[in-house]
C-alpha positions in Angstrom: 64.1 -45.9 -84.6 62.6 -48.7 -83.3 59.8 -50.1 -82.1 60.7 -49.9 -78.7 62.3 -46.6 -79.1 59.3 -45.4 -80.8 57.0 -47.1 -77.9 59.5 -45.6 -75.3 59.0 -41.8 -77.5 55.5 -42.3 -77.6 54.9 -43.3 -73.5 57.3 -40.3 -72.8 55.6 -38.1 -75.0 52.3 -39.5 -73.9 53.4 -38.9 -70.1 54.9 -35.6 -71.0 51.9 -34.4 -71.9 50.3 -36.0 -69.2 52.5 -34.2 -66.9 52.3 -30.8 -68.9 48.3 -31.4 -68.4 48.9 -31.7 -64.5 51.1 -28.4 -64.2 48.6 -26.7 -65.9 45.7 -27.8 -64.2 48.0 -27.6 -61.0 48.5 -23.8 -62.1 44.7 -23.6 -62.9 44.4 -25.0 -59.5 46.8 -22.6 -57.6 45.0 -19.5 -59.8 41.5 -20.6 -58.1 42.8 -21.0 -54.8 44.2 -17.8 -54.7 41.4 -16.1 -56.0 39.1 -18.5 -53.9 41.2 -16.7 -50.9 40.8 -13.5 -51.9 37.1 -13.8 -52.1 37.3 -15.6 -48.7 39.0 -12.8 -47.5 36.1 -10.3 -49.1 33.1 -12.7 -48.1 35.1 -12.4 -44.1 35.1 -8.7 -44.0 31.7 -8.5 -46.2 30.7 -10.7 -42.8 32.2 -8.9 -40.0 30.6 -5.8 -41.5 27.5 -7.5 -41.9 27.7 -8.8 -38.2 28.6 -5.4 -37.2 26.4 -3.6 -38.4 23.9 -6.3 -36.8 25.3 -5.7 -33.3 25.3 -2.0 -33.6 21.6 -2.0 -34.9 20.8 -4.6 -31.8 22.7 -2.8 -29.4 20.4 0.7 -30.7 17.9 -1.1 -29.7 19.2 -2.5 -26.5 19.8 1.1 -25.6 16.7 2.3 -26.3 14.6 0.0 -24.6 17.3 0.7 -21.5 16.5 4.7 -21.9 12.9 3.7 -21.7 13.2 1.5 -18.4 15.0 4.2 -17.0 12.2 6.7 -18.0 9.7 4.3 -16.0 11.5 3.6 -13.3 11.8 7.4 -12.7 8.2 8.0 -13.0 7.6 5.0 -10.7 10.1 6.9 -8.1 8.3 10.2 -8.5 5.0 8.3 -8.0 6.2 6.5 -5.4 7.7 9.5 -3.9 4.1 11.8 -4.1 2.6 9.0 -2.5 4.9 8.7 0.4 4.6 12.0 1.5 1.0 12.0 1.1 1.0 8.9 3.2 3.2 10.9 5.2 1.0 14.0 5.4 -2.1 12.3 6.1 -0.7 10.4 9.1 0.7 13.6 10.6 -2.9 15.3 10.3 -4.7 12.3 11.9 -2.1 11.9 14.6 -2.4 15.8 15.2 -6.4 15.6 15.2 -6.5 12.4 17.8 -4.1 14.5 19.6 -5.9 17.8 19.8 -9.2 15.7 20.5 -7.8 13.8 23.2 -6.2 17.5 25.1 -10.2 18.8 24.3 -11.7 15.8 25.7 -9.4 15.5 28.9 -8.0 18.9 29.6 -10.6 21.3 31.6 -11.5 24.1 30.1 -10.6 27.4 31.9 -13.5 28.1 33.1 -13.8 24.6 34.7 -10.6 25.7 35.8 -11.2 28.8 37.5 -14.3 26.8 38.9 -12.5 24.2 40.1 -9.8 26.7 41.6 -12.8 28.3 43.7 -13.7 25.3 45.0 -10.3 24.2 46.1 -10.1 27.8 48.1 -13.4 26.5 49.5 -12.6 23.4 50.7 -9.2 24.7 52.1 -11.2 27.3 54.2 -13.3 24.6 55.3 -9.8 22.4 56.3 -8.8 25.1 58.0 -11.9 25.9 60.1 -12.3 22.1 60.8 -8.8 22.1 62.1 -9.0 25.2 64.5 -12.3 23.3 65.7 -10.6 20.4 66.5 -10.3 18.5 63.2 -6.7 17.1 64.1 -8.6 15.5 67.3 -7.8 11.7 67.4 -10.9 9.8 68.4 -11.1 5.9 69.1 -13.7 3.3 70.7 -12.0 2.0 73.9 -13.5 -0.3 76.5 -15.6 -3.4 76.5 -18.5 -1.2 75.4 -16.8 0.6 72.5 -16.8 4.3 73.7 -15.9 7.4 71.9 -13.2 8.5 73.6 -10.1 10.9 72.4 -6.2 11.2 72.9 -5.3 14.3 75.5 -2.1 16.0 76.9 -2.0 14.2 80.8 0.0 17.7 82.0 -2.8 20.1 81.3 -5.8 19.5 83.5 -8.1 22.5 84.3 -11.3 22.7 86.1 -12.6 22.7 89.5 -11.7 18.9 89.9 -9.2 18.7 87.0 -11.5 17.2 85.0 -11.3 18.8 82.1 -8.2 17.7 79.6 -6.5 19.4 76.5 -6.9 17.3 73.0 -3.8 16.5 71.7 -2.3 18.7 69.4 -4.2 21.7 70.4 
């Protein structure tokens, strides 16, 4: 052999081993990767149960603090309610107590009735006995010198010299 054969042996054998050196690390490589993804994968579902689990926990308490703003709002409707109708209550009573003092103050009791009945029969007997005297006479002031003088019916005359005259009406 020579020396370039031996040179030309020894590069190859040098880059043989070079390249034998790169398939194994190249396997060594491909052997980390895949387990590299395989723990990936493990470290994503170790995460989306982690982050789950998170949520749910979060949500719990979501729901809980929802339950207890329900509960208050409730108790804030009843309240609200009891006080309405209390509101409600005590308006009607003082609306009913003005009105019954305002019928007891303006309305006549029936004795003031009956008393003021009397007095109307009174005063009609009175109308009555001022009409059959004359009260439906109609008097005036006539003349310069403003004398009482009264409206009669010019067909009846009676007296000796017809003097006397009928009041209208009567």
């Amino acid at each position: 052999m020579t020396e370039r054969s031996v040179g030309l042996s020894e590069e190859a054998l040098k880059f043989g081993l070079l390249l034998e050196a790169a398939q194994t690390q190249q396997r060594s490589v491909d052997e980390s990767l895949d387990r590299l993804q395989a723990h990936t994968r493990g470290l994503d579902g170790v995460v989306r149960d982690e982050l789950r689990r998170t949520l749910i926990d979060e949500l719990q308490g979501v729901t809980a603090a929802t339950a207890r703003a329900v509960q208050a709002l409730n108790e804030v409707k009843r309240a609200v309610a009891l006080r309405t109708a209390l509101v409600a209550a005590g308006l009607t009573g003082v609306t009913a107590a003005i009105s019954t003092a305002a019928v007891w103050w303006t309305v006549p009791s029936a004795r003031d009735i009956e008393a003021l009945r009397a007095e109307k029969a009174g005063l009609e007997r009175n109308v009555a006995d001022l009409v059959a005297q004359g009260g439906r006479i109609e008097w005036a002031r006539c003349g310069d010198a403003r004398r009482l003088c009264v409206r009669v019916e010019r067909k009846a005359a009676f007296g000796k010299n017809a003097d006397y005259r009928i009041a209208k009406g009567y």
